[in-house]
Phi, psi and omega in degrees: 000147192289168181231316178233078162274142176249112177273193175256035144256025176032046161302146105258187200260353181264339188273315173286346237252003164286344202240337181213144199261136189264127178235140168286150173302333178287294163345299191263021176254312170301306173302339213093311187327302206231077191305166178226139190197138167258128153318181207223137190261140166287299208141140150288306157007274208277004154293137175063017159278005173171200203242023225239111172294124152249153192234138191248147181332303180322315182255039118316052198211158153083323163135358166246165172242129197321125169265033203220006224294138193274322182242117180269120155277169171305139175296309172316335182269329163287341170311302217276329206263329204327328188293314171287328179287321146065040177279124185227158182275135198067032146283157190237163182227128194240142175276122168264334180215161176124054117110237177304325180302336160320104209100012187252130197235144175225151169259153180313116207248181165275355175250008168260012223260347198270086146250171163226127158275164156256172204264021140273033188222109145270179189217109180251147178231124137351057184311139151352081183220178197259357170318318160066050162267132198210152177310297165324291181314298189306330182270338175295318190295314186242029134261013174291149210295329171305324185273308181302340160281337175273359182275307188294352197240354184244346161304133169235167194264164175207093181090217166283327190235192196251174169172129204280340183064222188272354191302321176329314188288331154284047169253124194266143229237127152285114185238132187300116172299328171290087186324321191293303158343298185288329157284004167268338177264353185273294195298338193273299172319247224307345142285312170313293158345301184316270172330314172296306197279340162301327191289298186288353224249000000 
């Protein structure tokens, strides 16, 4: 796994490495710290069969996913996927493929869990670790400008569109060696979250 990528905010990892440990996402995916999963295609068919959000790259921004979803499916095709798809509150769902939009991440709310994604999303969970990696931290690191230049340098065009792919796993992860550091972006992000889902309520 690479050690010293230079983004075009001109981070390395060597400039850093007193204050944070670089871990790749394929690591903390390997330890557990962190499961991964893709999503599921319906169908056009199944647009406007019923009020169930499916959600698509688009309706992703801000770190929420649209309560606003353009295309609704059948409770039954939701039925059918839930077990697999398996949406819990505080996952997070990142766009893997589809041009700028790639990388724009949101976390799960208790008012997002009646969903369906598509397989141009992943979807990671924050596991039980001793590491003290927690979601909130984690959805703040990779929308950070560091992660996002290492996003923009690991898209390859594919087809019609663009995708970062299996690349997710070298994406090198920054975790604050100071703990307190890392529960202050945890408590600042899981307010924001807050407030937002007070808002939509």
């Amino acid at each position: 796994a690479p050690r010293s990528f230079t983004g075009t905010i001109g981070v390395s990892v060597e400039d850093k490495k007193n204050e944070y440990d670089f871990v790749t996402l394929g690591e903390l995916i390997d330890r557990g710290v962190i499961s991964v999963a893709t999503g599921d295609e319906v169908g056009k068919l199944e647009y406007g069969a019923g009020d169930v959000p499916f959600i698509r790259t688009s309706d992703i921004s801000n770190w929420r996913v649209s309560s606003d979803s353009k295309h609704k499916i059948s409770e039954s095709t939701y039925q059918a996927l839930r077990s697999k798809q398996d949406i819990q509150v505080g996952d997070i769902l990142m766009v893997k493929d589809g041009g700028y939009l790639i990388g724009n991440c949101a976390l799960i709310t208790e008012l997002d869990t009646r969903i369906v994604y598509q397989s141009h999303i992943f979807k990671f969970r924050v596991n039980a670790n001793e590491i003290g990696l927690t979601a909130e931290y984690l959805l703040s690191a990779l929308s950070s400008k560091y992660l996002r230049a290492q996003i923009e340098a690991k898209t390859c065009p594919l087809d019609i569109i663009n995708s970062l792919g299996n690349r997710h796993r070298d994406l090198l992860i920054p975790i604050p060696k100071d703990k307190n550091l890392l529960q202050a972006i945890h408590d600042a992000v899981a307010s924001s979250i807050g407030k937002n889902v007070a808002s939509r309520k």
